[in-house]
VEXSEGU-792030 format. One record per atom (N, C-alpha, C): residue number from 1; atom name; x, y, z. Coordinates in steps of 0.02 Angstrom, whole numbers. Layout:
N
kelum:fipa:xx:yy:zz
NUM:CA:X:Y:Z
...
This chain:
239
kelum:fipa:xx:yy:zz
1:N:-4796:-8603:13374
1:CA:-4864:-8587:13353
1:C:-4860:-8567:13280
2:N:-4905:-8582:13248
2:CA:-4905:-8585:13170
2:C:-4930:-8496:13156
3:N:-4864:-8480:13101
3:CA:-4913:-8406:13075
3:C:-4981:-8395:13062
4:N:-5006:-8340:13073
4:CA:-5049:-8316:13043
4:C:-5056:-8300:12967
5:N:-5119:-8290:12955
5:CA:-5109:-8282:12878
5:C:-5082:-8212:12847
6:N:-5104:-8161:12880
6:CA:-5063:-8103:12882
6:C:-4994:-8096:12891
7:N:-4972:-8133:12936
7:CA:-4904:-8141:12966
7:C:-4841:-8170:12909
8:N:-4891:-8196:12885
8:CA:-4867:-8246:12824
8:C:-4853:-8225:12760
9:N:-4901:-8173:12729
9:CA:-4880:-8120:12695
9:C:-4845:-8083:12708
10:N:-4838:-8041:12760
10:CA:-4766:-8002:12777
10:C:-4716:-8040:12758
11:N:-4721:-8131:12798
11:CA:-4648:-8149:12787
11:C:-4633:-8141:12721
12:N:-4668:-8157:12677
12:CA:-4676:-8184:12599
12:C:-4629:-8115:12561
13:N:-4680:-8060:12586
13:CA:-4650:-7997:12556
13:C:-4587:-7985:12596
14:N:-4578:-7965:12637
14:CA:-4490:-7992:12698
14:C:-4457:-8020:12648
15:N:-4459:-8091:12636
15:CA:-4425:-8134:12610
15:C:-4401:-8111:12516
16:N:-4460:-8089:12493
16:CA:-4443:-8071:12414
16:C:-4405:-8004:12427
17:N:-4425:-7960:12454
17:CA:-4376:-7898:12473
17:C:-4306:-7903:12475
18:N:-4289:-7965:12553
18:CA:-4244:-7986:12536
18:C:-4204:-8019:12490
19:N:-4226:-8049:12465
19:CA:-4204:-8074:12389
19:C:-4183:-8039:12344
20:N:-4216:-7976:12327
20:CA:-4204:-7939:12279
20:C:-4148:-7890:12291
21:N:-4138:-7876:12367
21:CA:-4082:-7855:12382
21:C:-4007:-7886:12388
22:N:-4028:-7948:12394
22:CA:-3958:-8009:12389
22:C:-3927:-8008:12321
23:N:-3996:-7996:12271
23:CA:-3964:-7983:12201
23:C:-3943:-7931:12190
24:N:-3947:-7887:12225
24:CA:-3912:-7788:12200
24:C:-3980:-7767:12163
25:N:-4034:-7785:12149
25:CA:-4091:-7738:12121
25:C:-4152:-7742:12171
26:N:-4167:-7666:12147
26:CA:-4226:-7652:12199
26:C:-4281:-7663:12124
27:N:-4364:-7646:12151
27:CA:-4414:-7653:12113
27:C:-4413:-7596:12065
28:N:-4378:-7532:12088
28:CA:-4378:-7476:12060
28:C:-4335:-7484:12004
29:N:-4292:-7508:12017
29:CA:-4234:-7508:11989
29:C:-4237:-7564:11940
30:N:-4269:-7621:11939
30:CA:-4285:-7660:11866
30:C:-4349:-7629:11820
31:N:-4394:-7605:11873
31:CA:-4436:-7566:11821
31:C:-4414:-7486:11774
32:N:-4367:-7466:11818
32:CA:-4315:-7410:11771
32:C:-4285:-7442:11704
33:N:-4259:-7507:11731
33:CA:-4208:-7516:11687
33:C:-4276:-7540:11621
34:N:-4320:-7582:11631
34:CA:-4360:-7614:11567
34:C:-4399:-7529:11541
35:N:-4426:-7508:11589
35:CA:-4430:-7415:11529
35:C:-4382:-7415:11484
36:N:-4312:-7396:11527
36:CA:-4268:-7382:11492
36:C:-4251:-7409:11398
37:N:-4253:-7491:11421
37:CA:-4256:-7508:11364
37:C:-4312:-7515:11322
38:N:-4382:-7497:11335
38:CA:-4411:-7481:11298
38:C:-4411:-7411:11255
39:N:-4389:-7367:11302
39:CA:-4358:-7318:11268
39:C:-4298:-7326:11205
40:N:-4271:-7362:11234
40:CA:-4225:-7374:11174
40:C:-4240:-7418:11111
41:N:-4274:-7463:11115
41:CA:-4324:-7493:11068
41:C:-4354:-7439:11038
42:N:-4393:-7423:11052
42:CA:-4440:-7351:11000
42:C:-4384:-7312:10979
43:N:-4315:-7271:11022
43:CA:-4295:-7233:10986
43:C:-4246:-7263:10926
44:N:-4243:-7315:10943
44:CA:-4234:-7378:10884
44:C:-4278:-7390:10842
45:N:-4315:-7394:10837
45:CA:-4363:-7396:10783
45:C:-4375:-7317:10750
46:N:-4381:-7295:10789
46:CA:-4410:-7194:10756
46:C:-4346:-7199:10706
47:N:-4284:-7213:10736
47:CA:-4218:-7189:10685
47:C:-4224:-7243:10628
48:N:-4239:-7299:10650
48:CA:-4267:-7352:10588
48:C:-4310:-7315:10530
49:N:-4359:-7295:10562
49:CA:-4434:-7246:10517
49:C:-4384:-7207:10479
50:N:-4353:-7148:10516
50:CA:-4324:-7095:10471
50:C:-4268:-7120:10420
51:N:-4229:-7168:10434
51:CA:-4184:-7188:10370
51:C:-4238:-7217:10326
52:N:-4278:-7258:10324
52:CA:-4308:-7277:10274
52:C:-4352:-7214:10239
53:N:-4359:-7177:10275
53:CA:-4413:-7120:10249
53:C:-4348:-7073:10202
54:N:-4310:-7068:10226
54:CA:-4255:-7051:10186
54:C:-4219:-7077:10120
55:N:-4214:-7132:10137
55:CA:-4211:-7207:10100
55:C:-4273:-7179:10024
56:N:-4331:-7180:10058
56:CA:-4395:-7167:10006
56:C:-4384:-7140:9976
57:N:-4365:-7076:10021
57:CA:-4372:-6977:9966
57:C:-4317:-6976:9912
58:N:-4234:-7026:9958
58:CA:-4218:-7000:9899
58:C:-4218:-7053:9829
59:N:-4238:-7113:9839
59:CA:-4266:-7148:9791
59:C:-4309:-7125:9742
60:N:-4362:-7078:9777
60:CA:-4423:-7044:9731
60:C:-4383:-6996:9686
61:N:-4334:-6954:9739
61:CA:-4313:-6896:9700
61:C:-4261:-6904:9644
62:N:-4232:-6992:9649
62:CA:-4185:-7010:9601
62:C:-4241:-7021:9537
63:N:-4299:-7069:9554
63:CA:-4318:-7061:9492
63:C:-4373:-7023:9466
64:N:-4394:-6951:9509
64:CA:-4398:-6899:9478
64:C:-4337:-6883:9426
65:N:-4279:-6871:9449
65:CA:-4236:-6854:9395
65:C:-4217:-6896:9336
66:N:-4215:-6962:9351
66:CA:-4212:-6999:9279
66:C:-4298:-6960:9233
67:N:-4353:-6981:9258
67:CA:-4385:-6959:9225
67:C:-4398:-6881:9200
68:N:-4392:-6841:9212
68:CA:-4360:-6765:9191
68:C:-4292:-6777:9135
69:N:-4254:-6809:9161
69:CA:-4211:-6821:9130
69:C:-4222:-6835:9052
70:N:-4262:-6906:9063
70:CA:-4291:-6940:8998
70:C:-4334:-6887:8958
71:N:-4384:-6838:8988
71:CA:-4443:-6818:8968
71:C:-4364:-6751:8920
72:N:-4354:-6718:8967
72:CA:-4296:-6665:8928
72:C:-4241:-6706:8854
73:N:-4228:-6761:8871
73:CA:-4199:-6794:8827
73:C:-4249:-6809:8751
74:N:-4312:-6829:8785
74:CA:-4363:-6836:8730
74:C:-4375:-6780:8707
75:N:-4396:-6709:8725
75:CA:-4397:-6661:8696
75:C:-4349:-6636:8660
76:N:-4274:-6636:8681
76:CA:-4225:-6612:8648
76:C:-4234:-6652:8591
77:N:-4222:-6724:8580
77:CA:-4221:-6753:8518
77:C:-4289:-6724:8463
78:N:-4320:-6722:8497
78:CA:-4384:-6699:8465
78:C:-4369:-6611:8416
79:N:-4353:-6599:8472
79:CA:-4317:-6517:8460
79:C:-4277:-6535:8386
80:N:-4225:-6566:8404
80:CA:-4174:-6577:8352
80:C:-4187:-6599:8302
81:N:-4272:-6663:8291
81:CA:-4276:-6688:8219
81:C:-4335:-6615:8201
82:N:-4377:-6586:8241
82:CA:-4412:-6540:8198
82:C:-4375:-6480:8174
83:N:-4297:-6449:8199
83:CA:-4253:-6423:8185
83:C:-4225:-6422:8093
84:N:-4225:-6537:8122
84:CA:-4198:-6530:8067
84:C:-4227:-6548:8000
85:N:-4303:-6550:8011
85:CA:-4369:-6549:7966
85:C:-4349:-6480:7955
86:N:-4356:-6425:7991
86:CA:-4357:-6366:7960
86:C:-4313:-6344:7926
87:N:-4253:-6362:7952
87:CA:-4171:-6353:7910
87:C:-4203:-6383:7825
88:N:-4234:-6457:7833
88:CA:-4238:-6477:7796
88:C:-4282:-6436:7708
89:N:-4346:-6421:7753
89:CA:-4403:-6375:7714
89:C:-4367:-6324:7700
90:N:-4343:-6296:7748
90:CA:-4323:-6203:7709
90:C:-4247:-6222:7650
91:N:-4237:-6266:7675
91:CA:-4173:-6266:7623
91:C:-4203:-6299:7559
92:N:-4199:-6292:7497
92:CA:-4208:-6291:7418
92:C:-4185:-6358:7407
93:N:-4212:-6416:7375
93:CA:-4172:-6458:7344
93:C:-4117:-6445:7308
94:N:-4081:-6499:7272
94:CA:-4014:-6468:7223
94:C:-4066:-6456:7148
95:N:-4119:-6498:7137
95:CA:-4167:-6522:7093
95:C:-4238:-6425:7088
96:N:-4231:-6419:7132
96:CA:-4276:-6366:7136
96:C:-4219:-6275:7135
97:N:-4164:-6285:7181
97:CA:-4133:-6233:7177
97:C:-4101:-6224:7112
98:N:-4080:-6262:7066
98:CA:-4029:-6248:7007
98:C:-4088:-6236:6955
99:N:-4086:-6197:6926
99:CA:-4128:-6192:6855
99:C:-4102:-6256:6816
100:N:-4165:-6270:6779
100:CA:-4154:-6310:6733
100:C:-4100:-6301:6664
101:N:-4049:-6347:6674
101:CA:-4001:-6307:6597
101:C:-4031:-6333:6525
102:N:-4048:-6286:6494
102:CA:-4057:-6287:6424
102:C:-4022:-6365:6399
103:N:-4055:-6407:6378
103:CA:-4028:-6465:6360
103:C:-4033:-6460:6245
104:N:-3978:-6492:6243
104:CA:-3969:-6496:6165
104:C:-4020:-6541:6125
105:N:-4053:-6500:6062
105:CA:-4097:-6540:6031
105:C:-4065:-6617:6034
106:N:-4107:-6659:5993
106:CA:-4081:-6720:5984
106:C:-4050:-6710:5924
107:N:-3995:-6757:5891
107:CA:-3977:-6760:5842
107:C:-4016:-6793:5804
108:N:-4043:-6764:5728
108:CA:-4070:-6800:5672
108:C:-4058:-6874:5671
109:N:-4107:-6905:5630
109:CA:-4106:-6969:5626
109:C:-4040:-6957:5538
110:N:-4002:-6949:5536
110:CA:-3971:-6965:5451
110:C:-3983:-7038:5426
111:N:-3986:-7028:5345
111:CA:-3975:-7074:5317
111:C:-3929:-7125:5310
112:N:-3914:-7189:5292
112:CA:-3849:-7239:5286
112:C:-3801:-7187:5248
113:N:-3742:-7198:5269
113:CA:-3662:-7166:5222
113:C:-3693:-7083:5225
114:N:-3748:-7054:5259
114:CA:-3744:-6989:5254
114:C:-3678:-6952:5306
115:N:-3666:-6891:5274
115:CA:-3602:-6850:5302
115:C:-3636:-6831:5362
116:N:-3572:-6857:5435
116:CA:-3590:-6841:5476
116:C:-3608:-6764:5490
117:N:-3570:-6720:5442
117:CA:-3608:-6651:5472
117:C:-3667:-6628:5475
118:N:-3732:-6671:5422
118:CA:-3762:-6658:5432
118:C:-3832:-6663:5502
119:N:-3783:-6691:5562
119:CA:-3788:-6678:5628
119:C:-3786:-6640:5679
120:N:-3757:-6582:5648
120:CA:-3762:-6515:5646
120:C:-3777:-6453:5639
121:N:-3798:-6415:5676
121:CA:-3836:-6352:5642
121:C:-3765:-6311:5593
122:N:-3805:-6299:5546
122:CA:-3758:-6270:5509
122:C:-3760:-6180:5496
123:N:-3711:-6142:5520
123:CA:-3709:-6066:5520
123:C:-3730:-6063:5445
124:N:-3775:-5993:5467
124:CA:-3798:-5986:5388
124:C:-3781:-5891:5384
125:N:-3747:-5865:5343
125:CA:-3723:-5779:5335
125:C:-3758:-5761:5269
126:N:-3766:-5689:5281
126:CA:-3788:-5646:5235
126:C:-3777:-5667:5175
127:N:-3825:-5652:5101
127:CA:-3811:-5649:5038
127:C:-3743:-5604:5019
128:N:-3730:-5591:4949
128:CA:-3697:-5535:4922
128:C:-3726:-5511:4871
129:N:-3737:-5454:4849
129:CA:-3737:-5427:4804
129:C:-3832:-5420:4788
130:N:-3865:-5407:4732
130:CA:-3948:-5413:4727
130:C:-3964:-5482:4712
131:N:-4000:-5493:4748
131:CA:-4034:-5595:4707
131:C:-4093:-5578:4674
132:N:-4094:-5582:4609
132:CA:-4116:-5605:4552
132:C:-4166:-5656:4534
133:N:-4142:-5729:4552
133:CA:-4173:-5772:4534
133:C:-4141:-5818:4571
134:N:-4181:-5876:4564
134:CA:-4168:-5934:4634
134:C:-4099:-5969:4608
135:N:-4067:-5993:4662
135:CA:-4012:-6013:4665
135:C:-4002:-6060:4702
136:N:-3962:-6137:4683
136:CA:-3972:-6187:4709
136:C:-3881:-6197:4712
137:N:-3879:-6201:4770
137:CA:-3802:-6217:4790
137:C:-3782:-6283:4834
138:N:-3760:-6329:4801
138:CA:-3739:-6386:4861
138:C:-3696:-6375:4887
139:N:-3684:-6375:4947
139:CA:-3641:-6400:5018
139:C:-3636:-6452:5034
140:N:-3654:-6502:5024
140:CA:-3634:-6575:5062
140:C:-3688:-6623:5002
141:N:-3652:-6653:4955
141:CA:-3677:-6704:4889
141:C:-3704:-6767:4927
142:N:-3776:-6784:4938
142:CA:-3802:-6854:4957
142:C:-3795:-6901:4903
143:N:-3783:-6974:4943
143:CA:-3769:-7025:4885
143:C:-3851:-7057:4885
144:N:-3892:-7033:4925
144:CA:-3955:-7064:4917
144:C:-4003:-7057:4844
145:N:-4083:-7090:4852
145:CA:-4094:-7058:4772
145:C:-4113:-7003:4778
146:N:-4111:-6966:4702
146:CA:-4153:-6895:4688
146:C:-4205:-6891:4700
147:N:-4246:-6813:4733
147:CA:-4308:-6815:4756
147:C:-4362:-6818:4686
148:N:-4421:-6842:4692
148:CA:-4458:-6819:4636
148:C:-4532:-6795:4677
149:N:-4550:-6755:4609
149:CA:-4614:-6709:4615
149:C:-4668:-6759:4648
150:N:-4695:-6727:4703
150:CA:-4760:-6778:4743
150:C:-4727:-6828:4778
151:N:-4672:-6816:4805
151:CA:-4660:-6864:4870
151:C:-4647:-6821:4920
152:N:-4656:-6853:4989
152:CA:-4646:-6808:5024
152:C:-4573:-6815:5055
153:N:-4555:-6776:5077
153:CA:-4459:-6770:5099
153:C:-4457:-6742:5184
154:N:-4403:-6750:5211
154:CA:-4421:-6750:5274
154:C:-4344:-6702:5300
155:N:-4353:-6629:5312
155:CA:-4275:-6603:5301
155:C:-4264:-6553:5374
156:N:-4213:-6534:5377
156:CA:-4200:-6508:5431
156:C:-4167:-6429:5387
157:N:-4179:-6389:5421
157:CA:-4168:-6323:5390
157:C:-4153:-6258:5454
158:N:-4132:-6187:5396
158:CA:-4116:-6142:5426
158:C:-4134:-6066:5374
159:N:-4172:-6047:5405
159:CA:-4188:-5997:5354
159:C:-4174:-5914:5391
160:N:-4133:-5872:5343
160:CA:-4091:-5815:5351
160:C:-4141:-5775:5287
161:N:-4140:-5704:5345
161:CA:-4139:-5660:5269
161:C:-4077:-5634:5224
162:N:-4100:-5658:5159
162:CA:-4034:-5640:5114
162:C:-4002:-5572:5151
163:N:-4017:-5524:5141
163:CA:-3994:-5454:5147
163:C:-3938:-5449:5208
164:N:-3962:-5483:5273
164:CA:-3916:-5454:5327
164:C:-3894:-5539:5364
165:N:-3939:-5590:5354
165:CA:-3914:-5669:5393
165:C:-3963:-5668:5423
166:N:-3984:-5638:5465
166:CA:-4041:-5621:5542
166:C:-4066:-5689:5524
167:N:-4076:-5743:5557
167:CA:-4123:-5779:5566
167:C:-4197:-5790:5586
168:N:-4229:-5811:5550
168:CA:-4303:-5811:5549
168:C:-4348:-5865:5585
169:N:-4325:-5922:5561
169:CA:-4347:-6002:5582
169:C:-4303:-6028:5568
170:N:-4320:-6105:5590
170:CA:-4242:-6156:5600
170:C:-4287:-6221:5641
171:N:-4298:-6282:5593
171:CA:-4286:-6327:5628
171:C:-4264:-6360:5693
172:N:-4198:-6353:5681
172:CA:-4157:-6349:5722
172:C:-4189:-6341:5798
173:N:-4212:-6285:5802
173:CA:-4238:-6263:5868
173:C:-4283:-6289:5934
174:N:-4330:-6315:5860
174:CA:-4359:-6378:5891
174:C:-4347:-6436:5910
175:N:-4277:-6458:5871
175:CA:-4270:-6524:5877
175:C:-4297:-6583:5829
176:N:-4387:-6539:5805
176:CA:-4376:-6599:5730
176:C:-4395:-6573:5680
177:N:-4373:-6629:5630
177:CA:-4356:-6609:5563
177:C:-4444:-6574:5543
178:N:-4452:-6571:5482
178:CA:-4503:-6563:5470
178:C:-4515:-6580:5394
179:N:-4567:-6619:5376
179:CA:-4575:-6644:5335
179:C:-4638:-6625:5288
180:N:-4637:-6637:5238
180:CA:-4708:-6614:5195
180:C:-4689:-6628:5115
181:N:-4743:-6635:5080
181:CA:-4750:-6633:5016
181:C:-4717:-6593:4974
182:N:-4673:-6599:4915
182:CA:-4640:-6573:4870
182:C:-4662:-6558:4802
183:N:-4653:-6495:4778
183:CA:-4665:-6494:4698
183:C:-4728:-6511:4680
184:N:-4800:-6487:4720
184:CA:-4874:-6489:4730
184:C:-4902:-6443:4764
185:N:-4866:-6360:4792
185:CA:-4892:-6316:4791
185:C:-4896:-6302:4859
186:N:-4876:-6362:4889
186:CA:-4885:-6354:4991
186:C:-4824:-6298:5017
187:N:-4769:-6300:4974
187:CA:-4724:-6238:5002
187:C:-4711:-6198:4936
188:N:-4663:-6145:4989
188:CA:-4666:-6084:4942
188:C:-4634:-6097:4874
189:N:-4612:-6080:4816
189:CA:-4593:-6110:4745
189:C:-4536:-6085:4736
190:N:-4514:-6073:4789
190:CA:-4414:-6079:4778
190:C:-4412:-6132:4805
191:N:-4433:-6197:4865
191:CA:-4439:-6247:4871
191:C:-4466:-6306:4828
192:N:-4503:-6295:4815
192:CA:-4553:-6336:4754
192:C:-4488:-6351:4700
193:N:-4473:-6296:4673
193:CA:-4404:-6306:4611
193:C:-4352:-6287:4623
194:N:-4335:-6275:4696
194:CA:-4257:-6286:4712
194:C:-4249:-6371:4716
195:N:-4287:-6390:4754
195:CA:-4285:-6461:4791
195:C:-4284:-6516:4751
196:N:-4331:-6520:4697
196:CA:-4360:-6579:4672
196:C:-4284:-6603:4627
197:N:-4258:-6670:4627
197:CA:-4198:-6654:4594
197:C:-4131:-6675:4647
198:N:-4139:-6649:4707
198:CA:-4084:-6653:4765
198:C:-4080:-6731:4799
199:N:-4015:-6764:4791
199:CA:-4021:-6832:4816
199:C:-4018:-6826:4889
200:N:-4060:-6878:4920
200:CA:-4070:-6876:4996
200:C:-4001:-6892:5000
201:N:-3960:-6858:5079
201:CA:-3908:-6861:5101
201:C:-3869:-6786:5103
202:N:-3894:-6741:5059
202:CA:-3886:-6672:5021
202:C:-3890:-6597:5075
203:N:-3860:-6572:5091
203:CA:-3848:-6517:5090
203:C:-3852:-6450:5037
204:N:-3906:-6410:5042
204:CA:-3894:-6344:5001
204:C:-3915:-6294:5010
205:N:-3905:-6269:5000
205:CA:-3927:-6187:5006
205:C:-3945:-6148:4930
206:N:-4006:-6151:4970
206:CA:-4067:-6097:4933
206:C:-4059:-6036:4913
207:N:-4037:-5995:4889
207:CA:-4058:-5927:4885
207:C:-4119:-5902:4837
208:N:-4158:-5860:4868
208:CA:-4244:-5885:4839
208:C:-4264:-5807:4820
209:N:-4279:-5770:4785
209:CA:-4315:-5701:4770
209:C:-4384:-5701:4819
210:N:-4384:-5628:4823
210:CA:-4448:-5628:4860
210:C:-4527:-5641:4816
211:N:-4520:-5639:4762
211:CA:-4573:-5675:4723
211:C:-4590:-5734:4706
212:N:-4540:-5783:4732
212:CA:-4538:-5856:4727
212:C:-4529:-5877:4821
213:N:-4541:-5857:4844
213:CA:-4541:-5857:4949
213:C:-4602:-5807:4961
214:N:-4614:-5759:5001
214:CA:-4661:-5752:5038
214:C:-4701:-5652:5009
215:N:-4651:-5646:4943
215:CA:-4656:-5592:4935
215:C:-4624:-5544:4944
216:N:-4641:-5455:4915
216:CA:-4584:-5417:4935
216:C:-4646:-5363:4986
217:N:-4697:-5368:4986
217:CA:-4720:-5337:5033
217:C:-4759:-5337:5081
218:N:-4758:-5297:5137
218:CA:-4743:-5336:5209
218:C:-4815:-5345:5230
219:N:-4861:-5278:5198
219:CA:-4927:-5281:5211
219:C:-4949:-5341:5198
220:N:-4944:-5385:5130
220:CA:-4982:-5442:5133
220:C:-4951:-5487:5139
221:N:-4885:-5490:5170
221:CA:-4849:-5540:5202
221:C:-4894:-5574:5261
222:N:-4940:-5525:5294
222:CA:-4958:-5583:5371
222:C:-4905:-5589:5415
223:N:-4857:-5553:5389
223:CA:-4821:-5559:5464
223:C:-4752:-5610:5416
224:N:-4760:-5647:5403
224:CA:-4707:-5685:5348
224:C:-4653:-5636:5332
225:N:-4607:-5678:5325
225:CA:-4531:-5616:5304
225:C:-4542:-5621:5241
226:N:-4511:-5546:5227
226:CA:-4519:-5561:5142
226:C:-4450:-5512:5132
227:N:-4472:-5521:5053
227:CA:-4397:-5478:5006
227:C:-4359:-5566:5006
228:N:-4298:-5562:4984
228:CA:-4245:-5618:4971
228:C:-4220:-5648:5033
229:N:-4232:-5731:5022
229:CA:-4216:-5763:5086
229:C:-4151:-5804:5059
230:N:-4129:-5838:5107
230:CA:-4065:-5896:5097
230:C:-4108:-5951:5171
231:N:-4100:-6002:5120
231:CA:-4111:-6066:5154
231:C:-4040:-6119:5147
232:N:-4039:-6140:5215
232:CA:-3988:-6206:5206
232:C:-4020:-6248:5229
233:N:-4037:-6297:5181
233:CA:-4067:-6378:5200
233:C:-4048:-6426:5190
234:N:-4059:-6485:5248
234:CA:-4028:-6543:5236
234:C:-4101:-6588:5219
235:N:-4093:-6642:5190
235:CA:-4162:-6690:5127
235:C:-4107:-6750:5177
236:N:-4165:-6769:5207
236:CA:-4146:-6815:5260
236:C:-4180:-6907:5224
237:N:-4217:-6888:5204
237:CA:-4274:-6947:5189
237:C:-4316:-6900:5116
238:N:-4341:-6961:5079
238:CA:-4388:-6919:5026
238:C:-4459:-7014:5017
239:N:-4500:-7011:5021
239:CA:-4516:-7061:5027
239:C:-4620:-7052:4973
């Protein structure tokens, strides 16, 4: 007689039961085992998550430190050129710290075949004895021509008071010569008629009374030296 339909399901389930027992697994026991490995999948993956999350942080935290790194590096250099701006500012040039040294006039322009000394300032000392009347002394003979009255001459000089040397004025000091009209009243008249006469190239010395120079008294001197002077001049040009 043919099963029933009920009957038939039992066998069905009977039959897979058995089956599953021929293989060594029960229903319990394959659905344990696929948990199981789903369990292990996720806790496979979670440990996946945390190395990479690890992986991240310390990636971030590496280049946090390059950049700190860089930013401290940029500052230090920074540090070090405004350091050395300031080193630079507070310290004095060589141009600003040294005083300027006194530099030497220029030397005169001389005439052709003139004596080189007269490239030189020449020491000028005290008179001797009372001066009298003007006195014209050469020191160094120019081969140039003689000066004449109403030209003008162009000389380098040194003027001392007779009595003690002390120097008064001096060319020299300035650096240039100084030039002017002769024997026409523009200088004092121990010049006027010491000079006129002296060949350019010439060295001499003046000795001049104070009545032929600036006078013997002081009130209407203006301030001018007076009493007996000594001049040494060089007649550079007369033109």
């Amino acid at each position: 007689m043919p099963a029933t339909p009920s009957q038939q399901g039992v066998d069905d389930v009977s039959e897979r039961t058995q089956q599953n027992r021929s293989e060594g697994q029960s229903p319990a026991t394959k659905a344990g085992r696929r948990l199981a490995a789903q369990l292990a999948e996720q806790k496979a993956a979670e440990a996946k998550r945390r190395r990479n999350a690890w992986a991240g942080g310390l990636a971030g935290i590496a280049v946090m430190a390059l950049l700190i790194g860089g930013f401290v590096w940029i500052d230090k250099t920074r540090g070090d050129d405004d350091k050395s701006a300031n080193q630079a500012a507070a310290t004095p040039s060589a141009s600003a710290a040294a005083p300027d040294a006194p530099t030497a006039p220029p030397a005169p322009q001389l005439p052709e075949g003139a004596d080189p000394a007269l490239g030189s300032k020449p020491k000028v000392t005290a008179g001797k004895g009372e001066l009298k009347k003007l006195t014209v002394t050469p020191v160094i003979k120019g081969t140039g021509p003689a000066v004449k009255q109403g030209q003008t001459i162009t000389t380098n000089y040194v003027g001392v008071f007779y009595k003690d040397g002390k120097e008064f004025d001096s060319s020299w000091n300035s650096g240039q010569p100084a030039s002017f009209p002769i024997g026409v009243g523009q200088v004092i008249p121990g010049w006027d008629q010491g000079l006129v006469g002296v060949t350019v190239g010439s060295r001499v010395q003046l000795d001049i009374p104070g009545e032929l120079a600036y006078g013997n008294d002081e009130a209407a001197a203006g301030g001018r030296p007076t009493g007996p002077l000594r001049f040494m001049v060089d007649v550079l040009a007369a033109q």
